[in-house]
N, C-alpha and C positions, 0 to 999 in steps of 0.2 A: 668577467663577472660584473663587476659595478665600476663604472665611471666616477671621476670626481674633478671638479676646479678649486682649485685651493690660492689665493694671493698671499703672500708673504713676503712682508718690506717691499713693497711694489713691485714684484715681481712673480708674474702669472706661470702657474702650475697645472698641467693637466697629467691625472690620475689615472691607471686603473688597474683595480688589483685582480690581477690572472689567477692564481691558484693560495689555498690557504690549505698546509696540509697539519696537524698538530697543530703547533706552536710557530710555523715559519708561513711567512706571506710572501709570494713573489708575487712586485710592485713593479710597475714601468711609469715608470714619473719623464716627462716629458720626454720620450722612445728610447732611455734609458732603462734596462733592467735590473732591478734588486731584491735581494734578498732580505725579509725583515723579520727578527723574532720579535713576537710578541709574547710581552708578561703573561699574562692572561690567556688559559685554555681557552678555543674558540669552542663553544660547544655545536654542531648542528640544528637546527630546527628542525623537528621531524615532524609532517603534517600527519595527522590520525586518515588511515584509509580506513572511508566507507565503506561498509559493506552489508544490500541490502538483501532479506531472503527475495525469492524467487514470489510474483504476483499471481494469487491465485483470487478469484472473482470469491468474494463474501458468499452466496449463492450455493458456492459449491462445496460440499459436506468434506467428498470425497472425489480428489480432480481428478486422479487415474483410470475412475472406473467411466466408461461410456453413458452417455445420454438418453441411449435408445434402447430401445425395452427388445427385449430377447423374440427372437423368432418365433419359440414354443409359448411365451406369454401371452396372456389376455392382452388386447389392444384394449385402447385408453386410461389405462388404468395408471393410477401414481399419487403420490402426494402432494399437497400444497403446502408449501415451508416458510418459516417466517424470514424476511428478507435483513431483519432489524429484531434489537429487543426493545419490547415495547409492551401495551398493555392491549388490548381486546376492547375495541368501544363498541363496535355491534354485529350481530353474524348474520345475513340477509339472506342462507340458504339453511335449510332442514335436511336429514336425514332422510335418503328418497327421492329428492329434489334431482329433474333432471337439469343439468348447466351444461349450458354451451361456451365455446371458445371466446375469452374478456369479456365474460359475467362477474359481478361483483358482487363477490365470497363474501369479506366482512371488510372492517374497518380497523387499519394498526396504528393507536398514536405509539409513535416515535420520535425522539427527540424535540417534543412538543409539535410534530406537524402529523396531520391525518394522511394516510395510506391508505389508500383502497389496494385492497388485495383479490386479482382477478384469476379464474381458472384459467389454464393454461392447458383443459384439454378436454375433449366434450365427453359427458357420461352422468352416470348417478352417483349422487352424495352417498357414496355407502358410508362413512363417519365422520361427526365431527369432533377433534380430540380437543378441543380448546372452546370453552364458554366469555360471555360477555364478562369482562374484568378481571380475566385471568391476563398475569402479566407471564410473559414468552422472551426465549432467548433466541438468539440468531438461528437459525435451521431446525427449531422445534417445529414437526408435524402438527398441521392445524387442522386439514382436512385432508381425506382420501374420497377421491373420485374413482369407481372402480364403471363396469358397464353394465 
């Protein structure tokens, strides 16, 4: 376990305590072994085990469910989500508005820095759920792009 050098009345001592079970220590003092009680309950140090949840991407609402849009579904269609909470400092697309793929939707401050929030998939503005200084939480719908 632990080594030690100890001098005493000039004479050099090497240490080391093998096992502490309770209240007894088995010591080997210079390749002599003994037995030592100690006054004093040793108590263990118990370090606190970590334990952290499982990493799912902010982004995602719901991680079990797939990304991709159902075979019977309209292609292009889906929502634009807020990445951050923040507040809505300007929306650069109308209801109608065709956008194409990293067009810039609107504008999120967040944490004091500005986010361009771009579409992520080509079609028309069929709504916008979120106005200029409306403040948004994480995965609040702000726009749906349908075709």
């Amino acid at each position: 376990m632990k080594k030690f050098k100890f001098t005493i009345n000039g004479n050099q001592y090497e240490t080391e305590i093998l096992t502490i079970e309770d209240n007894i220590a088995e010591i080997e003092i210079n390749g002599t072994l003994y037995k030592v009680e100690v006054d004093k309950e040793i108590k263990p140090v118990k370090t606190p085990k970590l334990v952290r949840p499982v990493a799912v991407p902010s982004t995602d609402s719901h991680p079990s469910v797939a990304k991709t849009s159902s075979p019977s579904g309209p292609k292009g269609t889906g929502s634009i989500k807020s990445p951050l909470p923040g507040v809505i400092l300007e929306v650069f697309v109308r209801e109608g508005d065709e956008v194409k793929m990293g067009q810039k939707l609107l504008l999120l401050e967040a944490m004091k820095m500005e986010n361009n929030i771009e579409a992520d998939k080509v079609g028309k503005v069929v709504s916008i759920l979120k106005n200029k200084g409306d403040s948004v939480m994480e995965g609040d719908v702000l726009i749906i792009i349908g075709e």
